[in-house]
C-alpha positions, 0 to 999 in steps of 0.5 A: 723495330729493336726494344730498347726494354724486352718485356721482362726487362727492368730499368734502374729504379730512377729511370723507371719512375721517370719512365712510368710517368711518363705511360702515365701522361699517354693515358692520363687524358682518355683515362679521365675523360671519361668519368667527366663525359659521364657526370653524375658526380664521377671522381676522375681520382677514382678513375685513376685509382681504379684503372691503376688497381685494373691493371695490377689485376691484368698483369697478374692474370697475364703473368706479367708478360703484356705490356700494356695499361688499362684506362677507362673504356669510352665503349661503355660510356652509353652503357654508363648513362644508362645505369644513371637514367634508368636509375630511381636515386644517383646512387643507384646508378652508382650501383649500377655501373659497379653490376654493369661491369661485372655483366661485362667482365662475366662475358669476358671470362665465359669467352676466357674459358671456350678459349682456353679448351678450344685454342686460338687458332679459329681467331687467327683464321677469323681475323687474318692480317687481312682483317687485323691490319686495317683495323688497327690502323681504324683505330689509330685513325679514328682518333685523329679527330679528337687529337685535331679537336685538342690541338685548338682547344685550351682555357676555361670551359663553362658548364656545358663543356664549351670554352669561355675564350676562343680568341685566338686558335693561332696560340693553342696551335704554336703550343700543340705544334711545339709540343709535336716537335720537342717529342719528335726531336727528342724520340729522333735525335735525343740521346740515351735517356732523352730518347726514352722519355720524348712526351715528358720532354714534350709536354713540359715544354708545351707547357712552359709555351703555354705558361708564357702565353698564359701569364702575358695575357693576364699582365695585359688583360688578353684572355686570348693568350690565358691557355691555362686553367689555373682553377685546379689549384685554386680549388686547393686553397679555397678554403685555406690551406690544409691536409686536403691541400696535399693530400684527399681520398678519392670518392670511390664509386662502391662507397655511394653505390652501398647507398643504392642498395635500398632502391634496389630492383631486378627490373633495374639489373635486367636493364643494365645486363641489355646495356653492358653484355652487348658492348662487351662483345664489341670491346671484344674485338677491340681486345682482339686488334689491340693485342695483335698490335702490340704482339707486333711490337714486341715480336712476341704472340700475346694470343699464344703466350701468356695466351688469349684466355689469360688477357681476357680474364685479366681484362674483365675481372680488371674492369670489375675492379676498376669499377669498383673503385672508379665506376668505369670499365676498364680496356687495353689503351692504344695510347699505352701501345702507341707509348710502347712502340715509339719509345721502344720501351716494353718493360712490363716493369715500367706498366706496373709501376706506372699502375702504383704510381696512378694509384698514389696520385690519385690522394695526392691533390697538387699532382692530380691538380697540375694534371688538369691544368695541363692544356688540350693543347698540349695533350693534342701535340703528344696525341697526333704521334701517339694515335699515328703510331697507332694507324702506322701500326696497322699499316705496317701489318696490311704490308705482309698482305699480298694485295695483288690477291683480290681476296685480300685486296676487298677486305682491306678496302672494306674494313677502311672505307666502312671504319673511316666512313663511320658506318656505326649503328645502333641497335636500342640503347647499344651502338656498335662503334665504326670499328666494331661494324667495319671488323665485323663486315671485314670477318664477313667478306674474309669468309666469303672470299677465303675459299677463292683462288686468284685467276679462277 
């Protein structure tokens, strides 16, 4: 596949702006997903700031040469929760999420430094293409469910998450499959510029659908047809309009977290070391597939150069980071590399302004308002070509396997049927997610089987 942007290449001004918003939009949703599902007072602006502030972090570890975000990890979500139960008052637990990802970023930069003297050649060997591909693909692939769960999601939701009108799926899905088609068309027929920019397209006209539905329903009455929450901006003005209508300061986890320092107990850091060390070493290989992924797309070994030691340190101390700010450990998103590959667009340049960029709008009240609204619909149409991308990634790697070798024949069909089958486990208050188990019991098989010789 030939880049439209290499990696060290930099769009006009304009375009780059456009183009970042754009990465922005592909992470947006899993970015902010994840304060919500933790609760607790979590600031999805913060979040926003502090994966913004991340990956700055990892692009100066990296010298600039990966192109890809840092977003909120869902990896750490149980880790999260219980920072939080374990905790004497709410702050504390504030607290404890900040300790949990320097636990984590720690584990991080201990791997960082066996690499840098020992190389990168013992994680080739563990995890051929054989073993890489098909988990690529598991990741691609797990996501398909959430992104189907979107395509018929839309409205207001009540406390527990559930939505208040469910009416009427048929409207939630002409908006997901209309929004599907303008990013399909615009990334397949567009020219120039409209080829670069297929979700942004994609998303508005989703939105507009939408609208339309929307604005039907409430002149008739049908709350069947209102797809869009207008509640955000509603928020802006309950209170008159003011310099918080434009404008307001995200609430930074370490602000509250200073607060718990008075509760503080070792009892409680030991605690949260069991809940985070462990998920680090899954986020581990995650790391690992997603960086082979992208290192296919821009035809260049990001384990080699700028090297597996530097990733990781810019992954871990740029999840202490966001932390820091945002309370959430960051990770590589595949939504980031699922961008990348179908817009053809790997300008590190492009990364880095959309990591200013989400940290601008993190004050600014109307954008991060009109963020919300945006439909889980809509989100769902751009989402099945961005997740897909993902799996069709991997399956692209499974192809330079010859699986006429009934070597790599059994680790394939293992790590997919162990990842698609959900064979995720937990041990105490730590679960190793469906991919982590179906990698690990692929490494395992590869091993078994990597001394074996067709026909003896």
């Amino acid at each position: 596949m030939k880049l439209v942007y290499d990696v060290h290449d930099k769009p006009k001004f304009n375009q780059l702006i456009v183009f970042a918003i754009q990465q922005l939009l592909a992470i947006m949703a899993a970015t902010i997903a994840v304060p919500a599902i933790v609760g607790n007072g979590m600031s999805a602006s913060a979040a926003l700031l502090g994966a913004g502030a991340g990956t700055i972090i990892y692009q100066l570890f990296t010298k600039f040469k990966s192109p890809v975000f840092l977003g909120s990890s869902f990896a750490f979500i149980g880790s999260m929760l219980a920072a939080f139960a374990g905790a004497a008052s709410a702050s504390l637990g504030y607290l404890g999420i900040i300790l949990g990802a320097v636990f984590a970023g720690l584990v991080y930069v201990v791997i960082a430094i066996v690499v840098k003297f020992v190389g990168v050649g013992w994680i080739n060997r563990l995890m051929p293409a054989a073993v890489i591909g098909p988990t690529v693909a598991l990741i691609g692939l797990s996501l398909a469910g959430a992104a189907v769960k979107d395509v018929f999601s839309y409205g207001p939701q009540d406390a527990n998450g559930s939505f208040i009108m469910t009416t009427n799926i048929w409207v939630s899905f002409i908006c997901a499959v209309v929004t599907l088609l303008v990013v399909i068309i615009a990334s397949t027929y567009g020219k120039k510029m409209v080829r670069l920019i297929p979700f942004i397209i994609g998303i508005l006209a989703g939105y507009a659908v939408a609208l339309v539905f929307t604005l039907i329903g409430i002149a008739t009455g049908n709350t069947g047809l209102m797809v869009i929450d207008f509640a955000p901006f509603k928020a802006l003005v309950a209170d008159g309009v003011n310099l918080s209508t434009f404008l307001s300061v995200p609430e930074f986890t370490f602000l509250t977290a200073i607060e718990g320092v008075k509760d503080f107990e070792w009892d409680y850091v030991a605690n949260i070391a069991v809940a985070y060390v462990p998920v680090a070493f899954v986020v581990f290989a995650e790391h690992i597939a997603d960086h082979k992924n992208l290192s296919t797309i821009i035809e260049k070994d990001l384990l080699e150069e700028p090297g597996l030691h530097r990733t990781l340190l810019g992954d871990g101390v740029g999840s202490m980071v966001g932390a820091f700010f945002g309370g959430c450990p960051n990770t590589t998103y595949g939504e980031s590399v699922g961008c990348v590959a179908i817009t053809r667009n790997a300008s590190v340049a492009t990364i880095t302004a959309t990591a200013i960029i989400s940290m601008l709008i993190s004050f600014i009240s109307p954008f991060v308002a009109f963020l919300d609204s945006i439909p889980g619909c809509v989100m769902g149409g751009v989402c099945i070509t961005l997740y897909g991308f993902i799996a069709v990634s991997g399956l692209k790697m499974i192809q330079k396997v010859d699986l006429e070798q009934n070597k790599n024949l059994f680790t394939v069909s293992v790590i997919l049927i162990a990842g698609i089958g959900g064979m995720a486990m937990a041990i105490g208050k730590v679960t190793i997610t469906s991919i982590a188990c179906a990698l690990i019991l692929g490494i395992i098989v590869n091993i078994v089987v990597s001394k074996a010789k067709e026909g003896e």
